[in-house]
N, C-alpha and C positions, 0 to 999 in steps of 0.2 A: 406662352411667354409673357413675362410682364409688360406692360406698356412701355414702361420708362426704357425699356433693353431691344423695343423693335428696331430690323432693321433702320438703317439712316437714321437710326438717334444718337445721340453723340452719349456717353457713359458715364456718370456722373455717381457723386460719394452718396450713400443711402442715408436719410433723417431719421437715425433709430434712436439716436441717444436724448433720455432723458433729464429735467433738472437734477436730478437723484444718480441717473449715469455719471453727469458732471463731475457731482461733487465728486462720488468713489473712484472715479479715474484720476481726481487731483489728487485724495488722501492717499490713496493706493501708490500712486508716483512717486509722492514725496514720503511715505511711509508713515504711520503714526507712531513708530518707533522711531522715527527719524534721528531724533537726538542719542540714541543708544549707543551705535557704533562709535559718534566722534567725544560722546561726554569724558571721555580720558583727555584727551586731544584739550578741548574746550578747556576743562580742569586745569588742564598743567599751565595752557597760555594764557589763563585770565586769574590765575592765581587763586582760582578755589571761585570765582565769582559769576559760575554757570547758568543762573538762573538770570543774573542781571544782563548777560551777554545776549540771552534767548528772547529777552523782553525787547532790549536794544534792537535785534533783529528782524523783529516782530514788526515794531513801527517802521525798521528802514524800507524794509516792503511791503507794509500796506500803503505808503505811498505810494509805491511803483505798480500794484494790486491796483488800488485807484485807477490811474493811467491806461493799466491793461484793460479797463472795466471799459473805461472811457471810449478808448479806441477800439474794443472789438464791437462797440453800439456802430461808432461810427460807420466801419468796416467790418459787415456781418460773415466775412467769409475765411477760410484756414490761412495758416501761413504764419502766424503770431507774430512775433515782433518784424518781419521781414517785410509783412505787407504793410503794416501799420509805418513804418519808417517807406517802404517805398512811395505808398499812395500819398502819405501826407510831407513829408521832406525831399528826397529825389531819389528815381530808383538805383544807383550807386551806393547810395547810405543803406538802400535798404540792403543789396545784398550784402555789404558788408556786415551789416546788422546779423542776417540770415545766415552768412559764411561763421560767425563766429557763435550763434546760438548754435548752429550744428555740430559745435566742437562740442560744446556740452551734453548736449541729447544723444550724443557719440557714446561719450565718455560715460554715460551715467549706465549704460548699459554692459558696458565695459567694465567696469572698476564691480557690478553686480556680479559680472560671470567671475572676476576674480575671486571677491569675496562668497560667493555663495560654494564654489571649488573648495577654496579655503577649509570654510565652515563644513563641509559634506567629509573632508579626510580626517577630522573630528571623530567624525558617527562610523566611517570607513574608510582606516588609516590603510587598508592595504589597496585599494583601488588608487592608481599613479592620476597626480594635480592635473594631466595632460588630459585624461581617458573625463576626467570630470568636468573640465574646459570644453571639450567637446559635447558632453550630454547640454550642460548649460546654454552654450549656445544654440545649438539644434532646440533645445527646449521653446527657448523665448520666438525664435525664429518661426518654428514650426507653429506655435500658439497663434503667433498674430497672423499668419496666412489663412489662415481659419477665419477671419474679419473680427469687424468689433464687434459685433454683437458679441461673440465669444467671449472676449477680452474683460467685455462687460458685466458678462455674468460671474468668470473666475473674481471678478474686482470685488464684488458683493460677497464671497463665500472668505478672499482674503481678509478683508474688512472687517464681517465677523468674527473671526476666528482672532486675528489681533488684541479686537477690543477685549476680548473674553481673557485673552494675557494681562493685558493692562493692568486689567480690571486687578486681576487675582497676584500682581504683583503690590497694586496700592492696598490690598488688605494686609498682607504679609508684611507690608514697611509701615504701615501705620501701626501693627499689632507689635512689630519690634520697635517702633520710638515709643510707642506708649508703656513699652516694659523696659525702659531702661531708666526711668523715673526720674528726668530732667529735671530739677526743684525750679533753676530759672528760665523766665521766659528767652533771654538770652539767645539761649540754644538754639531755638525755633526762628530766629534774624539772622544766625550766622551765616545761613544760603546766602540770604538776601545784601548784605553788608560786612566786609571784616575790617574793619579801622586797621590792624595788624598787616593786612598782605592785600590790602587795596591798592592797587596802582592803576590811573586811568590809562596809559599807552596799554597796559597787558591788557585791561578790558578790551580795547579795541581792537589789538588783535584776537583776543575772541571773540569777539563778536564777526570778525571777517572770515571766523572758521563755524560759528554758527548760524552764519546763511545760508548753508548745506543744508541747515535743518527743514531752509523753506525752497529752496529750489526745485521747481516740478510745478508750482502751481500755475505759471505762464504755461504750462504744456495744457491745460483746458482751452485755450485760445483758438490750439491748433487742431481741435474737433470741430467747430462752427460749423463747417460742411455738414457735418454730419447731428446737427442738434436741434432738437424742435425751438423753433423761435430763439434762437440765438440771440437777436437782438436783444433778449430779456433775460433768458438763461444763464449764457455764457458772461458776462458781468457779475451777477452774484453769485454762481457758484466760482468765480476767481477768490473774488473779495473773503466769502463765508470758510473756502477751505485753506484762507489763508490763517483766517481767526481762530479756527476749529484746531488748526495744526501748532499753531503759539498759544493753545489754552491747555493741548495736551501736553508739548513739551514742558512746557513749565512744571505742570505736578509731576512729572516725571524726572525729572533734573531736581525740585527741590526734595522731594521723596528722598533723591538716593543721594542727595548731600548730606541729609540730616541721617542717612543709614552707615552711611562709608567716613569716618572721625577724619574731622581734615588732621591733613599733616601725615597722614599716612599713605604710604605708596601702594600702587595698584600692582598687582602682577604682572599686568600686562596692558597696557594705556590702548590696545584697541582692542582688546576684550571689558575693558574695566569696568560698563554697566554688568557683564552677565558675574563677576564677584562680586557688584553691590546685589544682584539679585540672591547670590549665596548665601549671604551673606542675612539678607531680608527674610527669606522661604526655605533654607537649605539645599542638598543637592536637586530634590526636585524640583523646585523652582532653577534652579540654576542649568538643568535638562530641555526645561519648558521653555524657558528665553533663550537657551541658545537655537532652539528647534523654530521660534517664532522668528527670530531676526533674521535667519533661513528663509524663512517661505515671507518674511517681509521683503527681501530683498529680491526673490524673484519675482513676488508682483512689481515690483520696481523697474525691474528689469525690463518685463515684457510689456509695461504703460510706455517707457522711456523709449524702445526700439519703437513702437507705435508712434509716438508724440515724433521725432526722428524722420521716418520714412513719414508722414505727414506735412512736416516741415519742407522738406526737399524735392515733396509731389507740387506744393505751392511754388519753389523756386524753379521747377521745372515747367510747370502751368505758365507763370509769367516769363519764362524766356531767360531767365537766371542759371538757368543750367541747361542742358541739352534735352530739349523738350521732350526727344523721342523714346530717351529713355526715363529719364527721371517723371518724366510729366504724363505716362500712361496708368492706366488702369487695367487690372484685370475680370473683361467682363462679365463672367461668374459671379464671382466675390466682390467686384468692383472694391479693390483695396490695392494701393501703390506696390505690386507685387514685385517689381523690380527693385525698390527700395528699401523694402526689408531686406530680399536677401541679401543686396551689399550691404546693408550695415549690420544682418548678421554675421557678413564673411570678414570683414573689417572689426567685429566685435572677437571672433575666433583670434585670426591672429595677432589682435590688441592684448588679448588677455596670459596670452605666449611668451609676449615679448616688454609687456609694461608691470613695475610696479603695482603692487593698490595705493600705495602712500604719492607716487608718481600723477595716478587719477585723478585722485584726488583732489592735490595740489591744483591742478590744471582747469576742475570743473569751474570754479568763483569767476575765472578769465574772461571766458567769452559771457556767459549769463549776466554779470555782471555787465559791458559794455552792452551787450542789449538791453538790458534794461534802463542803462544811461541815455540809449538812442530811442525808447518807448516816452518814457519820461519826456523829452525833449518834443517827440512829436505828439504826445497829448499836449503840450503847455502852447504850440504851435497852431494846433487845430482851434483852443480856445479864443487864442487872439485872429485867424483868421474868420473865424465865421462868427467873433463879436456876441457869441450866446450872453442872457442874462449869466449876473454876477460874474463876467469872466475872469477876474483877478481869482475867482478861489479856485479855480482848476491851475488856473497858471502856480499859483502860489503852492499849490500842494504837489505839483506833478515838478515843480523847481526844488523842493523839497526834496524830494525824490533824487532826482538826478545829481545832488550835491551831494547827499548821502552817499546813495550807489559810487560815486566818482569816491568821495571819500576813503570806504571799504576796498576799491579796485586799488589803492595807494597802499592798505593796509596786506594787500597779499603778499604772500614769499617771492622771492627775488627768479627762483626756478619758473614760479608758476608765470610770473610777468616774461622772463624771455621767453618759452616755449609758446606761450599764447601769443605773443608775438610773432613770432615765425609762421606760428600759422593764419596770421592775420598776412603775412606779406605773401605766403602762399596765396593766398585766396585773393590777394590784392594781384598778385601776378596773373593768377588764372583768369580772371575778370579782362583786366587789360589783353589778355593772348587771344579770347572766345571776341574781343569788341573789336580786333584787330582783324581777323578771320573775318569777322561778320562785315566789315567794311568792305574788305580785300573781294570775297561774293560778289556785293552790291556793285562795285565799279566793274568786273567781268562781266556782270549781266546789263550793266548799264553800255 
């Protein structure tokens, strides 16, 4: 038996993951197809101006990247924004912080089993959305019991297989705008600027629907346990697969601007990259991306259910939740085994009973406010412990936090009540668990 697992040793997450793990765990989260499924979505609310909304986004969080980078030095250990707001601002903020990222880390799993369901009655219309909800779930569920190492390795096999789409769809769109024989250069700006159907509110709200495209890369945060030299790791594989993930959207989004004539309608606004693919490569191209955004979603899937029951093994470790469940390990696998299966079981009948357009809406809610409450305690930490230069942290990590606040203003009116209710949920539960916890202390006193 190993040393770390004798008798009277208490059971701790395993140091397996690499700088290289990192990163494929954040692309893989956040997808390298990321912008695919919502580029209809993007299109129609920014008025054709997709590629400016994905840059916009880009910068709004690598402020908050920043911030993340900053705090997981400070704070080498899991829990992502939850610790980072507890340790450094007070532990109330954090859990609310932690209550409301876990609506996202929920959900991102959730709206996966929807859509990859979806996408599967595509390939096999006669097997029922119910019977495919079920495999999907067991699937992600089943994966991450297995540990990360697993996890780790399917990330690396998804990863490639991606890029190798990417790849062969930028051949196919660049091989059809160069045979359509553009005379002005014109053409090749219109992604980027249309004088015509420019409007700054529509920009913004797309841009408040293209920070889906980067949400996932705070979930590297919530490995630190499990990461050689975290202190040095987990900071720039935040930062790098934040840049990584806004170099590929971009030629991705402006590719199939300049493939798809604006002013013309899509088929179908959450299919509408795989007919600019049609469109780019013909039916087989348009085979191959729907098969990729498939198997991109379930590694999403099963990162996000990971990133999740990691989040809530930290809220249970600190006393945020019910220690005895949320906060064990199982000593085998040493992996939060209670934690996945509830939010596998929570992910099954999420996916039953919710919308994907419903998800959706809801994911920007709480990630968003966490990352308003990261920001805030990076800019906190700087002024407390007085480091050289400390105005450029404060100033960049305030950056931050006015944007993110910005964006949270720019969401739909559904997404703001429902994220609120479960803000007051969690504010309820808080208070009823500190209630009890008092109520104990005077019986035993």
């Amino acid at each position: 038996m190993p040393a770390e697992l004798r008798e009277g040793q208490p059971v701790t997450l395993k140091r397996s993951l690499r700088y290289r793990d990192l990163i494929l765990y954040g692309i893989i989260l956040i997808q390298p197809t990321a912008p695919m499924p919502v580029f209809g979505v993007i299109y129609q609310e920014s008025r054709g101006h997709v590629l400016m909304a994905i840059v916009f986004a880009l910068v709004a969080m690598l402020f908050t990247a920043y911030s993340y980078g900053r705090m997981s030095r400070a704070y080498p250990k899991g829990g992502s924004a939850f610790t980072y707001v507890s340790e450094e601002l007070h532990p109330s903020l954090g859990y609310m912080t932690g209550w409301c990222m876990a609506m996202d880390y929920i959900l991102n799993p959730l709206i996966c089993t929807i859509w990859c369901s979806r996408a599967a009655m595509n390939f096999v219309p006669g097997i029922p959305y119910v019977a495919w909800v079920l495999l999907f779930a067991a699937l992600f569920t089943l994966l991450n019991l297995r540990g990360v190492e697993t996890s780790a390795r399917i990330n690396a096999a998804v990863a490639a297989g991606l890029g190798v789409v990417i790849v062969l769809f930028v051949v196919a769109a660049v091989r059809y705008i160069l045979h359509l024989h553009m005379g002005s250069s014109a053409f090749y700006f219109d992604p980027i600027y249309n004088r015509s159907t420019f409007s700054a509110p529509a920009v913004f709200r797309g841009t408040s629907i293209a920070v889906l495209t980067y949400i996932g890369f705070d979930g590297i945060s919530t490995l630190t346990d499990e990461a050689h030299d975290p202190a040095r790791t987990v900071p720039r594989a935040i930062i790098l697969t934040c840049l990584i993930t806004g170099v590929l959207a971009s030629i991705e989004v402006y590719l199939a601007q300049l493939v798809w004539p604006r002013g013309m309608a899509f088929p179908d606004l959450d299919t509408a990259y795989v007919a600019v693919a049609q469109r780019a490569g013909g039916v087989f191209l348009f085979a191959l991306m729907n098969g990729a955004l498939l198997i991109a979603t379930i590694g999403s899937g099963m990162a996000s259910q990971l990133g999740a029951a990691r989040l809530l093994f930290a809220m249970g470790q600190d006393g945020a939740l019910p220690r005895k469940f949320f906060g064990t390990l199982n000593p085998a696998r040493r992996i939060p085994q209670n934690n996945v299966l509830l939010i596998g079981g929570i992910v099954l009948i999420g996916a039953l009973a919710l919308s994907y357009q419903l998800g959706t809406e809801l994911l920007n809610y709480g990630a968003l406010l966490a990352f308003m409450g990261v920001n805030v305690a990076s800019a906190v930490l700087a002024w407390r412990t007085k480091e050289a230069n400390q105005w450029v942290p404060i100033l960049l990590s305030g950056c931050g936090f006015v944007v993110c606040f910005f964006l949270w203003l720019n969401l739909g009116p559904t997404a703001r009540w429902a994220g609120t209710a479960w803000a007051v949920i969690g504010i309820a539960l808080w208070l009823l668990r500190r209630n009890l916890m008092t109520a104990d202390k005077q019986l035993v006193g």
